[in-house]
C-alpha positions as a LaTeX table, in Angstrom:
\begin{tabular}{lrrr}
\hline
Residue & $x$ (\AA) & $y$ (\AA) & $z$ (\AA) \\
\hline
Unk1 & $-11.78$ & 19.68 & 5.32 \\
Unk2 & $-9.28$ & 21.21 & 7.49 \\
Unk3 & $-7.73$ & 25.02 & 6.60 \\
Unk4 & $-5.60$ & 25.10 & 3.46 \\
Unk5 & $-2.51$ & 27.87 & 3.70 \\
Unk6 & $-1.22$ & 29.34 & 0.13 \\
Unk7 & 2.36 & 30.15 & 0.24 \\
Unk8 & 2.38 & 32.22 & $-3.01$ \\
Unk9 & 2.47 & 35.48 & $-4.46$ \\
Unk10 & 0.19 & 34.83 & $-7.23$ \\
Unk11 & $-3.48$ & 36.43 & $-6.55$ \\
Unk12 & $-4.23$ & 34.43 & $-9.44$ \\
Unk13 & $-3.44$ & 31.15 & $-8.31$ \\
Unk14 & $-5.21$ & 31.91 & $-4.64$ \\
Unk15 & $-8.35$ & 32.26 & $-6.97$ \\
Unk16 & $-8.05$ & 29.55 & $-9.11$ \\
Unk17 & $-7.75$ & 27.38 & $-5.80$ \\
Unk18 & $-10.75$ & 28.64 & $-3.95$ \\
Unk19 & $-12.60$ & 28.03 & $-7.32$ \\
Unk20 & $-11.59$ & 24.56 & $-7.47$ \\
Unk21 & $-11.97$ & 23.68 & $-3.58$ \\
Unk22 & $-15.67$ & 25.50 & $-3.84$ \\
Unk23 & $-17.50$ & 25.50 & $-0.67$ \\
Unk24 & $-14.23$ & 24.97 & 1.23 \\
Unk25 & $-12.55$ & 28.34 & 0.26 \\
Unk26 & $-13.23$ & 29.94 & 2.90 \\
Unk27 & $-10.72$ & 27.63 & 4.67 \\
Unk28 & $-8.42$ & 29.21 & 2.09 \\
Unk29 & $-5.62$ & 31.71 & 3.45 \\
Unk30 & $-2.53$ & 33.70 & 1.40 \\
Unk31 & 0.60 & 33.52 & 2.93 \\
Unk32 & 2.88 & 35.98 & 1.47 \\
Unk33 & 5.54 & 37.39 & 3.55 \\
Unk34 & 9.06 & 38.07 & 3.43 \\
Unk35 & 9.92 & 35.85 & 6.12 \\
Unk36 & 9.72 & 32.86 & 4.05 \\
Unk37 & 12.66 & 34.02 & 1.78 \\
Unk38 & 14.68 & 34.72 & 4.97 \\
Unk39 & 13.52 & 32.16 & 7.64 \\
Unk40 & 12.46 & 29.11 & 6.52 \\
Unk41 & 11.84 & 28.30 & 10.36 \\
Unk42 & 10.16 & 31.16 & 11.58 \\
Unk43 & 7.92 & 31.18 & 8.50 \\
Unk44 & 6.96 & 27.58 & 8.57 \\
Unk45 & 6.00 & 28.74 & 12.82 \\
Unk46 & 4.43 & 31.31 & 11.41 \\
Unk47 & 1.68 & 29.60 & 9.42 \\
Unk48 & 1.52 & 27.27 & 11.28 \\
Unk49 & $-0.51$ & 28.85 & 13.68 \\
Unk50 & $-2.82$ & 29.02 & 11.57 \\
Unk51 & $-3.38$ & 25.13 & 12.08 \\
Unk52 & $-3.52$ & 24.13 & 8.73 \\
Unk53 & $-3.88$ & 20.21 & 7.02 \\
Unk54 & $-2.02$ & 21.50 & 4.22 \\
Unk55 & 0.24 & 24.04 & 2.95 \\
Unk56 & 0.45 & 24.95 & $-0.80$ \\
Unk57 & 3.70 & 26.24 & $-1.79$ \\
Unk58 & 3.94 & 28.58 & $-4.98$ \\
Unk59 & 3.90 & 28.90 & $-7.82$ \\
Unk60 & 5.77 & 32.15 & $-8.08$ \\
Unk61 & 8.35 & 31.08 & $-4.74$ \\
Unk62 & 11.94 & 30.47 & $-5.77$ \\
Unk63 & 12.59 & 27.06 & $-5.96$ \\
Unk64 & 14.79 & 26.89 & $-3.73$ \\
Unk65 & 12.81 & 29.39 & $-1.21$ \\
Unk66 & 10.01 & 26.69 & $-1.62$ \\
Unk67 & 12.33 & 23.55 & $-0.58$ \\
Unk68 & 13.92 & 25.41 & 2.22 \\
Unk69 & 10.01 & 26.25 & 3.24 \\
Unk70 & 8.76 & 22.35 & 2.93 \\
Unk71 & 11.73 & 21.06 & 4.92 \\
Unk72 & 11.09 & 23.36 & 7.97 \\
Unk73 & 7.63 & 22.45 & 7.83 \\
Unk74 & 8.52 & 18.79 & 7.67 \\
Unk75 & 10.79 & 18.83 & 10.47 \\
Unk76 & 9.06 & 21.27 & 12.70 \\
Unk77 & 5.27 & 20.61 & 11.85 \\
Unk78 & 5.19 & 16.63 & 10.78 \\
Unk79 & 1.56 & 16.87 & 10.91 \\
Unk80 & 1.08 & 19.62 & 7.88 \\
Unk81 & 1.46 & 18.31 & 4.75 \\
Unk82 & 2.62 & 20.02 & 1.92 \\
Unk83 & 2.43 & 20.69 & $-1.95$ \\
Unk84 & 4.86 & 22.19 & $-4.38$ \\
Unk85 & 3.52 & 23.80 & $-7.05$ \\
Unk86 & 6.16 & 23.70 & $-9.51$ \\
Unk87 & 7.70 & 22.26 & $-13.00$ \\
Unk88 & 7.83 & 18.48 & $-11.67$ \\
Unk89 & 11.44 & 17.68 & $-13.13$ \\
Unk90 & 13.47 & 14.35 & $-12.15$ \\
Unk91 & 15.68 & 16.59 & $-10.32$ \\
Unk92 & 12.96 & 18.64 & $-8.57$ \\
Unk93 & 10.99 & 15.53 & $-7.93$ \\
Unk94 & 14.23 & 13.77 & $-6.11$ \\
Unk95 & 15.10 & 17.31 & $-3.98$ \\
Unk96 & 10.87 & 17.18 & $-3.24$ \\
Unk97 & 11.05 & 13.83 & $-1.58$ \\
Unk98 & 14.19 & 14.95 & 0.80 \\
Unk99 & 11.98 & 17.68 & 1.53 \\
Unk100 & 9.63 & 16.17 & 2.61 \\
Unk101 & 6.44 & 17.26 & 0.50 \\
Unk102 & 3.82 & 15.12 & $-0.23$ \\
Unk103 & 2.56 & 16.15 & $-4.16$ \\
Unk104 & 3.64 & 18.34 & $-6.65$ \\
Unk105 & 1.26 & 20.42 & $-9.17$ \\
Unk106 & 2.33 & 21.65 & $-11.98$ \\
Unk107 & 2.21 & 25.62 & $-12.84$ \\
Unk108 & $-0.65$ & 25.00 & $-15.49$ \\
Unk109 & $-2.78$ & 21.90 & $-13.33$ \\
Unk110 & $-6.26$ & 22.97 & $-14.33$ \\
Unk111 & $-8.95$ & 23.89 & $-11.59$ \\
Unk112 & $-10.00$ & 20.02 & $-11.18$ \\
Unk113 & $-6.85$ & 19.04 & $-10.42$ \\
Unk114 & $-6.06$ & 21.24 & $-8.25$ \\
Unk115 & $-8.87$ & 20.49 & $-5.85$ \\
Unk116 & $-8.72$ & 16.92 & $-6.31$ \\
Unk117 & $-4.82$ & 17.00 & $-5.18$ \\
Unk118 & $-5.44$ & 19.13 & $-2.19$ \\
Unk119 & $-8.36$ & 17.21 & $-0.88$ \\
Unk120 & $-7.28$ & 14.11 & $-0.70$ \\
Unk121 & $-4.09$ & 15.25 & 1.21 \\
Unk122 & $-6.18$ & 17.34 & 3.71 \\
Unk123 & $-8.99$ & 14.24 & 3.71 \\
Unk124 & $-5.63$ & 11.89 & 4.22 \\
Unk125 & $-4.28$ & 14.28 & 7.54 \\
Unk126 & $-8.25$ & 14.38 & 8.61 \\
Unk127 & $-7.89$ & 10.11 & 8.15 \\
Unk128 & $-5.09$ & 10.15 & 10.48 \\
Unk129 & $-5.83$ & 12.51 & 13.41 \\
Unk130 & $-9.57$ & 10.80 & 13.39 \\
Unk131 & $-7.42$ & 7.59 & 13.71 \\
Unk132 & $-4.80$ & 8.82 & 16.60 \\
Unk133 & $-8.32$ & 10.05 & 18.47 \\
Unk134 & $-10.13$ & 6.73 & 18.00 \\
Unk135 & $-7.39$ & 4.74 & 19.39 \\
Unk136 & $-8.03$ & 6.32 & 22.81 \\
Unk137 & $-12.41$ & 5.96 & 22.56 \\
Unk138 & $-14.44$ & 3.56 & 20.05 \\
Unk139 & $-12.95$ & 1.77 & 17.29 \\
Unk140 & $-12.50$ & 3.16 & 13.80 \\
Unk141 & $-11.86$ & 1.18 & 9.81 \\
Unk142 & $-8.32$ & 0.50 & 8.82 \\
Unk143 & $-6.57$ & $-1.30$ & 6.40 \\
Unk144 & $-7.08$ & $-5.38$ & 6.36 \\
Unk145 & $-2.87$ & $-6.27$ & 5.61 \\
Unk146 & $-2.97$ & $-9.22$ & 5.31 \\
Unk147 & 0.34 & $-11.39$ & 4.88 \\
Unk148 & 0.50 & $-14.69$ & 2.97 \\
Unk149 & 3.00 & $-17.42$ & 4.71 \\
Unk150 & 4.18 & $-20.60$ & 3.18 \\
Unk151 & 7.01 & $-22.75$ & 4.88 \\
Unk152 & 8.91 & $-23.24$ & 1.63 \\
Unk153 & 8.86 & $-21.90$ & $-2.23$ \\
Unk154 & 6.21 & $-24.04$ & $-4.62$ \\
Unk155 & 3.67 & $-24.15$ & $-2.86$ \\
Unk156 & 1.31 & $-21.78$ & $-4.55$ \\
Unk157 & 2.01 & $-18.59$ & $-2.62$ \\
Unk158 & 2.32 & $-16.13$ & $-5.20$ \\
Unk159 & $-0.77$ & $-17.33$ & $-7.65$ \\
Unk160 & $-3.10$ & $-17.02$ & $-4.18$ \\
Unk161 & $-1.92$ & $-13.42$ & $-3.36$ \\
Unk162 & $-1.84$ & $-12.39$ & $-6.87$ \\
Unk163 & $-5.04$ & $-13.40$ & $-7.27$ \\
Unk164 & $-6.52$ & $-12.58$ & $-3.85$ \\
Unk165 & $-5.11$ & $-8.85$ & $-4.22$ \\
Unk166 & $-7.32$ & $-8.47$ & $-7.71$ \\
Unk167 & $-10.08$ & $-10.35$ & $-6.91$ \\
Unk168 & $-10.35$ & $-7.53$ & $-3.88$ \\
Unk169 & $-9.49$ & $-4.65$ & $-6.53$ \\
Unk170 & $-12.37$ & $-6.01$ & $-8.47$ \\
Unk171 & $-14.83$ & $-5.77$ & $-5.94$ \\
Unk172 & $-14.89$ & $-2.04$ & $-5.85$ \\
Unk173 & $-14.36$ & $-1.43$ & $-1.68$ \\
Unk174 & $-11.38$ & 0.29 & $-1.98$ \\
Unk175 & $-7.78$ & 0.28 & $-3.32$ \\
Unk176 & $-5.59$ & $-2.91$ & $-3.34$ \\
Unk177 & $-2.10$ & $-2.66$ & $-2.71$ \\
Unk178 & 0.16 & $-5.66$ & $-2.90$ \\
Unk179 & 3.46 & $-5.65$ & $-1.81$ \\
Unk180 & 5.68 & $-7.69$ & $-2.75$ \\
Unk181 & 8.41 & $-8.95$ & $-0.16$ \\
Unk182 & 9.92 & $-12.24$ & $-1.36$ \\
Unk183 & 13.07 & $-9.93$ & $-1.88$ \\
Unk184 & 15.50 & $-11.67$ & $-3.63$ \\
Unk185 & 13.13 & $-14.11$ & $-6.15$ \\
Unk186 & 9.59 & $-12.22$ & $-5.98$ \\
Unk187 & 7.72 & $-13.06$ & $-9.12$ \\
Unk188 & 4.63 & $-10.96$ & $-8.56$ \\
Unk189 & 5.09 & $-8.26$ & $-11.52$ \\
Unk190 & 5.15 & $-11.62$ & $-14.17$ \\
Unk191 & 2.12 & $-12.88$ & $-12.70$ \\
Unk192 & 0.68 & $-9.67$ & $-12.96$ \\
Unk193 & 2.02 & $-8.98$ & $-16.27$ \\
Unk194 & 3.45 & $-5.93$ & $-14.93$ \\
Unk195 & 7.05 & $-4.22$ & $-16.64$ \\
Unk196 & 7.31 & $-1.99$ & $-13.25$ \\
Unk197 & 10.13 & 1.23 & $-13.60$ \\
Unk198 & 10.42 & 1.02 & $-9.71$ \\
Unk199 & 10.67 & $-1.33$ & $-7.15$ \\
Unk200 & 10.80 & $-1.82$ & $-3.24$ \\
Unk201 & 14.74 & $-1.88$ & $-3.76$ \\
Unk202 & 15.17 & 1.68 & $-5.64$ \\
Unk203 & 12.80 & 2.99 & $-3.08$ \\
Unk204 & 15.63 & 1.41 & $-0.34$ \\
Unk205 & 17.68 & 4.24 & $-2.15$ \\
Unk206 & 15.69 & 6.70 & $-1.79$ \\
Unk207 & 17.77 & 9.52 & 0.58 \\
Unk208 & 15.79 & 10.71 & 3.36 \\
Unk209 & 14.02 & 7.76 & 3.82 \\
Unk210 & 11.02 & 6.63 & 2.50 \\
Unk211 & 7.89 & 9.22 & 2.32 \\
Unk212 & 4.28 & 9.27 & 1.68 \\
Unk213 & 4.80 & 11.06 & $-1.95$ \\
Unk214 & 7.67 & 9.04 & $-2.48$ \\
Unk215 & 6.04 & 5.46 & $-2.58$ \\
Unk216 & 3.27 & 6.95 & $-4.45$ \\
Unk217 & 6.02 & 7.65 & $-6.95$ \\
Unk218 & 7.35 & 3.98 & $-7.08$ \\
Unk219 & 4.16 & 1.83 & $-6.86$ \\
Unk220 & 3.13 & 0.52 & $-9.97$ \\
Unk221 & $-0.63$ & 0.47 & $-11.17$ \\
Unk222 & $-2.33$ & $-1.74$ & $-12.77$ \\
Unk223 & $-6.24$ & $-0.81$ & $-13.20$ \\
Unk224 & $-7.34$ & 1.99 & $-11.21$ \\
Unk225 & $-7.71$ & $-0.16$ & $-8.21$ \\
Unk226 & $-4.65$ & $-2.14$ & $-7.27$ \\
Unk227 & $-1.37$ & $-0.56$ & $-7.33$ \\
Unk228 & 2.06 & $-2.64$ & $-6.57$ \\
Unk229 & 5.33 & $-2.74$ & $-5.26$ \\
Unk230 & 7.52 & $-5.03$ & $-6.63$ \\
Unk231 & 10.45 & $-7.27$ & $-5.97$ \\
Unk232 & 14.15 & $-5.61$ & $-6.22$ \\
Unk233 & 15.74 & $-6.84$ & $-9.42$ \\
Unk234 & 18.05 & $-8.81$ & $-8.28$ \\
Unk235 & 18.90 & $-10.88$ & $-4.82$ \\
Unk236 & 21.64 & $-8.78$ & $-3.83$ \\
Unk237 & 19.18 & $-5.57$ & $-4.31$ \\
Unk238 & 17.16 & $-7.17$ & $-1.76$ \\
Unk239 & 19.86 & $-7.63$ & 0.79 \\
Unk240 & 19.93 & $-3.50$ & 0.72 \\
Unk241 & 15.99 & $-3.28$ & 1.82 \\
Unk242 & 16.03 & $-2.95$ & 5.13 \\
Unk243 & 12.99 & $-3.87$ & 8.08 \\
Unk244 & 12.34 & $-0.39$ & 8.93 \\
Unk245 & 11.85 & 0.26 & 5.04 \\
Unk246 & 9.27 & $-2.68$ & 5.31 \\
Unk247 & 7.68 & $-1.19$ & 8.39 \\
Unk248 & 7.45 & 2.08 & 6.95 \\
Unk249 & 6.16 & 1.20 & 3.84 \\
Unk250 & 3.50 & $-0.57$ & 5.24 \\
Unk251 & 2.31 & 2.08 & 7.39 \\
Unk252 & 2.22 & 4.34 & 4.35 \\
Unk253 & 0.28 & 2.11 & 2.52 \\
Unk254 & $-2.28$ & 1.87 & 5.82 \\
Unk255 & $-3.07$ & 5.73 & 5.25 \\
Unk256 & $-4.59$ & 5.21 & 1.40 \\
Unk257 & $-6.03$ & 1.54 & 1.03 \\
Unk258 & $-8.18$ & $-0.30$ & 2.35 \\
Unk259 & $-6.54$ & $-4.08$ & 1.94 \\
Unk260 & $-2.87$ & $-4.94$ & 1.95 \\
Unk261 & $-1.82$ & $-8.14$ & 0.97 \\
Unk262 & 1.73 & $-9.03$ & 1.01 \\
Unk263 & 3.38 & $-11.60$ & $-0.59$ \\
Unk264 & 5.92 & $-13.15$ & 1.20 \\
Unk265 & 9.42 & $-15.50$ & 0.98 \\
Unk266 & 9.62 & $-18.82$ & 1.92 \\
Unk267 & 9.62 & $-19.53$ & 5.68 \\
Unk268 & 9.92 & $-16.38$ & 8.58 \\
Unk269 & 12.52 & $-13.61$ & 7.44 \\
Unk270 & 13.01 & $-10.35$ & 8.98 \\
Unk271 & 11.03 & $-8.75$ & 6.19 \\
Unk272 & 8.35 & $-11.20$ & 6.59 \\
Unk273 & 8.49 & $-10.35$ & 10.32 \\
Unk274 & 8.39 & $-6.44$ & 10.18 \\
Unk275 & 5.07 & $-6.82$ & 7.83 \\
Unk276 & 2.94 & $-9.08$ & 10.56 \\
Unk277 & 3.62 & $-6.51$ & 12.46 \\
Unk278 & 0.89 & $-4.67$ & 10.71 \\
Unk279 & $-0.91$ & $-7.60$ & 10.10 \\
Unk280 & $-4.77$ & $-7.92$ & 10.49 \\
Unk281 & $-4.57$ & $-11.31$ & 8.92 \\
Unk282 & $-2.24$ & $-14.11$ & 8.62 \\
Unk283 & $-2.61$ & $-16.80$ & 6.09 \\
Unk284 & $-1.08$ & $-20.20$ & 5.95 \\
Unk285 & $-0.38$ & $-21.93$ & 2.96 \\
Unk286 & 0.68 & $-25.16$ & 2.34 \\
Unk287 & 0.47 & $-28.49$ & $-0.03$ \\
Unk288 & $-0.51$ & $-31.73$ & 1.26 \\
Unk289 & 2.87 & $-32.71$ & 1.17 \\
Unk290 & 4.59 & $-34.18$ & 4.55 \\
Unk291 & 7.29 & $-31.89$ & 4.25 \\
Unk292 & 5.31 & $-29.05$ & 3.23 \\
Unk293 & 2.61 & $-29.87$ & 6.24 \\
Unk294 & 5.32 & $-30.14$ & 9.40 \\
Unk295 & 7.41 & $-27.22$ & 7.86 \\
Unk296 & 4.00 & $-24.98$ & 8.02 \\
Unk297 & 3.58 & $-26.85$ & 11.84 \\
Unk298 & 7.26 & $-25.35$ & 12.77 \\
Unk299 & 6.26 & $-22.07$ & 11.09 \\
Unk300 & 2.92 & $-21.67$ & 13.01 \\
Unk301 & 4.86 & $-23.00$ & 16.21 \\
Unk302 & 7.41 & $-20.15$ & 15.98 \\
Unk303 & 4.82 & $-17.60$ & 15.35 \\
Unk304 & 3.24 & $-18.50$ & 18.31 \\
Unk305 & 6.66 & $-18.03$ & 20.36 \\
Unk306 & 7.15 & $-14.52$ & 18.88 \\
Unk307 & 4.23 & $-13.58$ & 20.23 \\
Unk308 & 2.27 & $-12.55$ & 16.78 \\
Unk309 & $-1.58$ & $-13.76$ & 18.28 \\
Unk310 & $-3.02$ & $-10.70$ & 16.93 \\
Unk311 & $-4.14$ & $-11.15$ & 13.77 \\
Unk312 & $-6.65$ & $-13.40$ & 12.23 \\
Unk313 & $-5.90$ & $-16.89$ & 11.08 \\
Unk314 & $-6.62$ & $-18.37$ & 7.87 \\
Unk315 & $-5.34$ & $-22.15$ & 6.17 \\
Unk316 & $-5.09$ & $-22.46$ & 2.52 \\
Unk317 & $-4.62$ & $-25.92$ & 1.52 \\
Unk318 & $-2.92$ & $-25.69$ & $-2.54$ \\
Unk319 & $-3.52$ & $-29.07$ & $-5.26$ \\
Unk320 & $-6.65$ & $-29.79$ & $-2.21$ \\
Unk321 & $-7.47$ & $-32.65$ & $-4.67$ \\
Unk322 & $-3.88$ & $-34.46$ & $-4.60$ \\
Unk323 & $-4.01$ & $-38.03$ & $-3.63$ \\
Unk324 & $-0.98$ & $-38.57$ & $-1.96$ \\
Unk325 & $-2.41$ & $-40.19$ & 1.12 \\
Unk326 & $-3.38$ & $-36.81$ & 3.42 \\
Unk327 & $-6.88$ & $-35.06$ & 3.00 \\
Unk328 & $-7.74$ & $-31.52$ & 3.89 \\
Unk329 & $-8.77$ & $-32.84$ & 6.74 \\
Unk330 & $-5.88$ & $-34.63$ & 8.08 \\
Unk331 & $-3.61$ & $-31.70$ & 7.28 \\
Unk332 & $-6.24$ & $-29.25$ & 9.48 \\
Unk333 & $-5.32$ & $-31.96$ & 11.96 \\
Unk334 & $-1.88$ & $-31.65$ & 11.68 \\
Unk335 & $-1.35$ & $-28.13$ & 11.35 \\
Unk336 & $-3.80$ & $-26.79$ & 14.25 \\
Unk337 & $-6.36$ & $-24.90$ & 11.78 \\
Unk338 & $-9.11$ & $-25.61$ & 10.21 \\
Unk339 & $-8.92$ & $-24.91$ & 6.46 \\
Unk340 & $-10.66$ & $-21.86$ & 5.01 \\
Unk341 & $-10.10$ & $-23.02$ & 1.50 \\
Unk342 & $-9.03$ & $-25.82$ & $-0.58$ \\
Unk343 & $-7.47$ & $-24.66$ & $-4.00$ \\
Unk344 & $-7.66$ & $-27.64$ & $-6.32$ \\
Unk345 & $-5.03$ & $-28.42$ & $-8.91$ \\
Unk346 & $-5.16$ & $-26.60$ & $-12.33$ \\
Unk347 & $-3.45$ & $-26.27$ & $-15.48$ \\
Unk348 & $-5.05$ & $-22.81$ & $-16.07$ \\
Unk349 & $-3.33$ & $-21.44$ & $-12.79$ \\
Unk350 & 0.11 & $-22.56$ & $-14.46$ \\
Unk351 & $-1.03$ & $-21.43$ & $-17.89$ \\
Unk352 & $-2.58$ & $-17.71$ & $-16.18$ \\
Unk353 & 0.91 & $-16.77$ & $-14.17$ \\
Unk354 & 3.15 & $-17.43$ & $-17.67$ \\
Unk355 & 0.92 & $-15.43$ & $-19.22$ \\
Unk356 & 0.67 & $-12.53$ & $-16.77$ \\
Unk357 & $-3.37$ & $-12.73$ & $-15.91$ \\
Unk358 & $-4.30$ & $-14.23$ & $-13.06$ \\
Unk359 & $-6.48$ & $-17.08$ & $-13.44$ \\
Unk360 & $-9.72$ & $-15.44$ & $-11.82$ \\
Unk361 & $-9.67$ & $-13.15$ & $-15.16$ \\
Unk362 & $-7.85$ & $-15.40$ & $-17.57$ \\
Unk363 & $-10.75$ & $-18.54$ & $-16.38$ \\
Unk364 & $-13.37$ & $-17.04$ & $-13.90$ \\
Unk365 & $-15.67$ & $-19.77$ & $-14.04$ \\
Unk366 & $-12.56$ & $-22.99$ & $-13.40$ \\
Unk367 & $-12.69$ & $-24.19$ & $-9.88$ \\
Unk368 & $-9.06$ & $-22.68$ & $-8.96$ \\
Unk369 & $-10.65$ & $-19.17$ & $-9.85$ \\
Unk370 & $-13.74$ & $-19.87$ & $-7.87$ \\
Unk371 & $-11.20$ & $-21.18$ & $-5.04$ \\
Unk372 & $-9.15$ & $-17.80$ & $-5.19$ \\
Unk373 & $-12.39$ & $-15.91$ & $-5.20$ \\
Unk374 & $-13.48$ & $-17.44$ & $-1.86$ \\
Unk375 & $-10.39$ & $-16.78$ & $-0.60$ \\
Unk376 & $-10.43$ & $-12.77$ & $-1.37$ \\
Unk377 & $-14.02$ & $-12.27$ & 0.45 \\
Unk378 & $-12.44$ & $-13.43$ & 3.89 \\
Unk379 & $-11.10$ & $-10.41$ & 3.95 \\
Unk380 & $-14.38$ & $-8.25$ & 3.31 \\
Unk381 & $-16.68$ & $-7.69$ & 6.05 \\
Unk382 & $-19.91$ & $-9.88$ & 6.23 \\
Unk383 & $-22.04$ & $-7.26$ & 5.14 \\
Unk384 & $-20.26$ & $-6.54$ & 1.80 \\
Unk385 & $-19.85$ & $-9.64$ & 1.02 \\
Unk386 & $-21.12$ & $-10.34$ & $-2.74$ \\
Unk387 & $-23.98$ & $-12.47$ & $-3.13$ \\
Unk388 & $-22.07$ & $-15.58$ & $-4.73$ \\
Unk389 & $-21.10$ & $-14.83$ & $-8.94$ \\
Unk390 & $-18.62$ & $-14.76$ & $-11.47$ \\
Unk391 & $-16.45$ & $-11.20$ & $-10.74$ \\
Unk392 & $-16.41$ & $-8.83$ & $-13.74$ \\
Unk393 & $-13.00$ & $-7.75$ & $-14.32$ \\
Unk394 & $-11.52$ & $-4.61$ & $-15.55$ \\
Unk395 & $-8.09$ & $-3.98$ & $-16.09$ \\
\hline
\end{tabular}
């Protein structure tokens, strides 16, 4: 773990942290000058020269001392994250986020907190710069995001990447994150069963733009492993999000889990498009409808024109077992892809989204759940893929 840097007068707080980051504490240094009182700038210089992952701001700084600290720091030294240690009100929390820091501890966190909250921020800035060096030499894990496309609404869309996204969470690799981007009729939160207190359109609000400790704030868990951003409210909430939230977003998200998946509104919107930006995977969804088949076709087509041949390919067929005159087969024909899986028509998929579980928890063992299943361990490398079983779920 990289150095830590205390920005605090307490002695007692300097030892409570090197007694809850153990071996590390020798990476542990006090900061406590006068400077930071009277120049923000030249204080924020200051420690950082002491090339620190993190800096830990109070307790025992002024409030506003502390924000005036975190700002320089965030404008001058982007690559040092920092924590406030302070009493986390709604108005401290919204002045935090302009500011720029990343967590904030209260006054009376015990020891195990404490360490937990710094180390994962200082693991997080080791995650990136071991990241920004890879890019240059051998290749390095990241995030599958993977983005689910369907040319028009009904088609099935939502139950697969609800689904998909615990399925993943279930398998223990990581945490899930699924965002939710059919902005002005997402449905994710009632499949999930899911009364969220934030969604992607509050966090559109957010002044400052949107930061690291800021989405944390507004993502909405459900288990310990999938977390999720919901829908704005209302249609004309969604008008208000804008791409480079999207983009942003999903590069946050990158930094702390290991899958993505993103739900998606019917056809190619700009939304849709600033996501597969990101995206290690695309998958196609359809019926075997005519309509449905040619308006995937066109979708696929203009994907190809924009230039998105990046990402991995996968094709979803939904109600597989319709007989309406085109097979599977026909529509891998038509489309240009072979399909990956066939999800066959079920009652229980209808019955699982009204009542807010997913159908690979609400019927594990039913062929739709078995189908969704499937689907989630494309997405896992070869070697972790599960021997084939029924998934134990936890909520």
């Amino acid at each position: 773990m990289s150095g830590i840097v205390l920005a605090t007068t307490s002695l007692a707080f300097e030892q409570r942290a090197r007694r809850a980051l153990g071996s590390a504490n020798g990476e542990v240094t006090r900061y406590d000058s006068e400077v930071m009182y009277l120049d923000a700038v030249a204080a924020a210089k200051d420690m950082a020269s002491r090339n620190p992952a993190v800096v830990v701001i109070g307790p025992n700084v002024a409030v506003d001392a502390a924000l005036g600290l975190a700002q320089a720091l965030d404008e001058e030294h982007p690559e040092i994250e920092v924590v406030l240690v302070a009493d986390p009100t709604p108005d401290l929390w919204e002045a935090a986020l302009r500011a720029g820091v990343r967590d904030v501890l209260t006054p009376d966190a015990d020891d195990a907190q404490i360490g937990r909250v710094i180390e994962r921020i200082a693991e997080g800035v080791q995650r990136r710069l071991h990241n920004l060096v890879a890019e240059t030499g051998a290749q390095h894990d990241k995030a599958r995001v993977v983005c689910v496309i369907a040319p028009k609404g009904g088609t099935g869309k939502t139950a697969l990447t609800t689904n998909v996204a615990v399925a993943l969470a279930a398998e223990g690799n990581g945490k899930v994150a699924l965002l939710d981007l059919d902005l002005q009729f997402g449905d994710v939160q009632s499949g999930l069963g899911l009364e969220p207190e934030h969604t992607i359109g509050d966090l559109a609000k957010v002044q400052g733009g949107v930061t690291a400790t800021a989405l944390k704030v507004f993502l909405t868990p459900r288990g310990d492993k999938l977390h999720v951003l919901c829908a704005p409210e209302t249609p004309g909430e969604g008008e208000e999000v804008r791409d480079a939230t999207v983009d942003r977003v999903v590069r946050l998200l990158e930094d702390d889990f290991s899958h993505i998946v993103v739900d998606t509104s019917a056809g190619l919107t700009e939304a849709t498009l600033a996501a597969m930006e990101h995206a290690t995977d695309l998958v196609f969804m359809c019926d075997l409808s005519v309509s449905s088949l040619q308006g995937l076709r066109k979708v696929i087509e203009t994907i190809d024109i924009l230039g998105f041949d990046r990402a991995r390919r996968h094709f979803v067929v939904n109600r597989s077992d319709a007989k309406i005159g085109i097979s599977p087969a026909e529509a891998a024909d038509l489309v240009g892809l072979a399909v990956d899986v066939e999800v066959p028509y079920s009652r229980a998929v209808a019955l699982s989204m009204n009542h807010g579980q997913p159908v690979v928890e609400a019927a594990p063992k039913s062929p739709a759940a078995r189908a969704y299943v499937k689907a989630a361990q494309l997405f896992l490398p070869e070697d972790k893929r599960p021997a084939p079983r029924f998934l134990s779920f936890r909520r």
